[in-house]
C-alpha positions in Angstrom: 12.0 11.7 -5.3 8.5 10.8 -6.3 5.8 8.6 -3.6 8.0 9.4 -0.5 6.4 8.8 2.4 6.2 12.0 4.7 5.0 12.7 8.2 4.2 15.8 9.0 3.8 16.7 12.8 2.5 20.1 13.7 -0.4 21.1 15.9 -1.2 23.8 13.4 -3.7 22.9 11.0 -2.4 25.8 8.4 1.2 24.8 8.9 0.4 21.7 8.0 -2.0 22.6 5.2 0.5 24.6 3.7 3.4 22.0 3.9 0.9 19.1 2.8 0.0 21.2 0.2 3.8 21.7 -1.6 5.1 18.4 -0.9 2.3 16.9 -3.1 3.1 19.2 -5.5 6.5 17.6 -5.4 4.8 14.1 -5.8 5.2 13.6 -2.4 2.8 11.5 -0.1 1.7 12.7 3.4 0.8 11.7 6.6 -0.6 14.4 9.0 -0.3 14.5 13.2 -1.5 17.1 15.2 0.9 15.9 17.9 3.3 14.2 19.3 1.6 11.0 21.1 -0.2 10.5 17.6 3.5 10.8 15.9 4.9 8.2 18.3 2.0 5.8 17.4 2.0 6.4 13.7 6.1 5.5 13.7 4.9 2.0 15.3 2.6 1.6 12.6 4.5 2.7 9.4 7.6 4.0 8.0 8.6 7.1 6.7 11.0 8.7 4.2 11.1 11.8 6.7 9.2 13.4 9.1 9.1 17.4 9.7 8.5 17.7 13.3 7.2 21.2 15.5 9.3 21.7 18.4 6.1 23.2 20.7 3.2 21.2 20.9 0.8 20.2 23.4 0.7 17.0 25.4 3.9 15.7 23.6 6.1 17.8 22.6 8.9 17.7 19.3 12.1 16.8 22.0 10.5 14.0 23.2 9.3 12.8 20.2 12.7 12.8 18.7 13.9 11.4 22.2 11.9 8.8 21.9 12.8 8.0 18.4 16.6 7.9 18.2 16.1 6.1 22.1 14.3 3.4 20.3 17.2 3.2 16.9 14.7 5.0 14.8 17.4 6.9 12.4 14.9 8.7 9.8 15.6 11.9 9.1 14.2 14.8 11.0 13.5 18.2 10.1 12.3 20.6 12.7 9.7 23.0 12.9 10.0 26.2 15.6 8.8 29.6 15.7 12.5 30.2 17.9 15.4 31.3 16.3 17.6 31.7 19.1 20.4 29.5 18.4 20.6 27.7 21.2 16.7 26.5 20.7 18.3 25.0 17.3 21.1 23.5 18.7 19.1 21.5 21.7 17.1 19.7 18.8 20.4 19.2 16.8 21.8 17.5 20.0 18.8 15.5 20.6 19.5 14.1 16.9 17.2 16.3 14.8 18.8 16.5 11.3 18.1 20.0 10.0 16.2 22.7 11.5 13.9 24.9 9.7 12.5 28.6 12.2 9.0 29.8 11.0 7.6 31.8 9.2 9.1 29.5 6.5 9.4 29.7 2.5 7.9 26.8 1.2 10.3 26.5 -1.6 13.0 26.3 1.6 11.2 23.5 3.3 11.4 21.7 0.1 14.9 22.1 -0.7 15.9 20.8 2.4 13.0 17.9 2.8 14.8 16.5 -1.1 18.3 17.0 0.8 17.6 15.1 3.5 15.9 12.3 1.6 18.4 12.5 -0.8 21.8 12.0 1.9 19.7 9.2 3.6 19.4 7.1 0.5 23.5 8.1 -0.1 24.1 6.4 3.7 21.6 3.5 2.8 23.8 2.7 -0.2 27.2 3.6 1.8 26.3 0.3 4.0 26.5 -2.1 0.7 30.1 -0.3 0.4 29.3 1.8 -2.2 27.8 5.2 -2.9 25.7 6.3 -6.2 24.4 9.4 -6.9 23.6 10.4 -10.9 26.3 9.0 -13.3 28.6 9.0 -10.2 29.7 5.5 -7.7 32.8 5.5 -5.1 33.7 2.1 -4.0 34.4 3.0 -0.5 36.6 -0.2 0.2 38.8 0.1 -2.9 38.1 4.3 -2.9 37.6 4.0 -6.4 35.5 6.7 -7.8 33.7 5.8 -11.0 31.3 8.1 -13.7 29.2 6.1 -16.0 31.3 2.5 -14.8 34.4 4.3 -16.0 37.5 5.2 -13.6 37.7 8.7 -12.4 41.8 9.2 -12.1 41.6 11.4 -8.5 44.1 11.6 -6.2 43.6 10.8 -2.4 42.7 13.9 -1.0 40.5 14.5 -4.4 38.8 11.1 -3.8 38.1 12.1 0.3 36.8 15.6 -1.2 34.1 14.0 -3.9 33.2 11.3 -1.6 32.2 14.1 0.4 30.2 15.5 -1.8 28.1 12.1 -2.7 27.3 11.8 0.5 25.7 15.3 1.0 24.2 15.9 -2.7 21.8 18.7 -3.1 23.6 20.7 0.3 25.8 23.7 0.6 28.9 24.3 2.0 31.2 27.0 2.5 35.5 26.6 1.4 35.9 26.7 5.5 33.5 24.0 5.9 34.7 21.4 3.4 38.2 22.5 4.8 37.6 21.8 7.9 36.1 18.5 7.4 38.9 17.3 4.4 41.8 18.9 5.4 41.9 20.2 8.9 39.6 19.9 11.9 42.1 21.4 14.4 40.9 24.8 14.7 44.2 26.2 12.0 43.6 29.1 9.7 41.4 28.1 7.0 43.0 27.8 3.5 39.9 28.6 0.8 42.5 28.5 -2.0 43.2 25.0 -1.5 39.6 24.0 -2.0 39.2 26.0 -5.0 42.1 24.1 -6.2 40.8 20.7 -5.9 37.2 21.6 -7.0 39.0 22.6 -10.3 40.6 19.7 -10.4 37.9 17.7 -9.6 35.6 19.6 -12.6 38.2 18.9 -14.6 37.6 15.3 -14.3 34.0 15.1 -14.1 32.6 17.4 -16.5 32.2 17.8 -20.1 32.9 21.8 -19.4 34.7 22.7 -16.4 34.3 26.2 -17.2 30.6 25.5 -17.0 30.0 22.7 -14.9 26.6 20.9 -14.1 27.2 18.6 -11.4 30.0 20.3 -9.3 28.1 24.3 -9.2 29.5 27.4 -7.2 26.8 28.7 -5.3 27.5 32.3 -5.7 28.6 33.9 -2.2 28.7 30.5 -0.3 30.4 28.2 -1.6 29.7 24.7 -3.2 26.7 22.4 -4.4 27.2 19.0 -5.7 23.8 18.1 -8.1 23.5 14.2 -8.3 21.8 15.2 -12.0 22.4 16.9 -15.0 18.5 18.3 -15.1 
């Protein structure tokens, strides 16, 4: 995750001292703004691995910014910046295609973990347009849905093949048994079935790692749910 490219738009200079600060830490270059117009002109001028974007500014503001952006096709990821935390704040940047949404004050050690998410699912997609996703030891062949560790066949079932898929694609992120029931098994507002996912992410360890009992790549996030680690570091 080393030498990505970040811009970081925020008209406050310790905000952005702060977050300048910890992603070079992380290896991580940087590219400052102080607002939006200078955002829109830097994005002309180079790209980026992500940009973390404040939702208040002066002149131009973090909404139009992002407007502006997905308007013109420009699909890297986003990760926004408010001092808000009413919901529906975080929702109108979601809508306007912001792709995770951070309210300050802010833990650093948060911002990173979801600035190495971000980076990581948009390299995931990247790969998913050559037909095939690889994260770690780990490929699916999403034309033959073939799910491979190390070159070698992974003997899943359907449903367990739509379930790790699911995973590659979002390595690094949390999700609760409702959510990855929701989006494997049922969308249609039904009563959620947890023990069904705990099913399959046994039988999914139980194919992937050396110790299911103890697994590395496939970890239960105590109290929420799942994480899917793209390493064994």
């Amino acid at each position: 995750m080393a030498n990505e490219n970040i811009l970081v738009v925020d008209d406050e200079i310790s905000i952005r001292m702060a977050i300048r600060t910890a992603l070079k830490r992380e290896g991580m270059r940087v590219t400052e703004a102080s607002d939006g117009s200078i955002a829109l002109k830097l994005l002309k001028e180079q790209k980026f691995s992500l940009i973390i974007l404040d939702v208040m500014m002066e002149n131009v503001g973090g909404y139009e910014v992002l407007r502006q952006m997905r308007g013109a096709n420009d699909m890297t990821p986003v990760l926004m910046l408010s001092g808000k935390s009413d919901e529906t704040d975080q929702m109108t940047g979601l809508l306007y295609g912001a792709d995770s949404y951070i309210t300050k004050p802010f833990h650093t050690a948060l911002l990173i973990q979801n600035v190495k998410a971000l980076i990581r699912r948009s390299q995931v997609y990247a790969q998913a347009n050559n037909d095939q996703i690889k994260t770690g030891p780990f490929s699916v062949d999403t034309l033959k849905l073939e799910c491979l560790k190390n070159g070698e066949r992974l003997d899943f079932t359907g449903r367990e093949t739509a379930l790790f898929r699911f995973f590659m694609e979002h390595p690094g992120e949390v999700f609760t048994k409702e959510q990855l029931y929701r989006q494997i098994w049922d969308d249609s507002g039904a009563v959620v079935d947890e023990n069904t996912v705990t099913v399959y992410v046994k039988r999914i360890r139980s194919k992937i790692e050396a110790d299911p009992k103890n697994p590395i790549y496939l970890k239960t996030v105590r109290g929420v749910g799942y994480r899917f680690d793209q390493s064994d570091t």
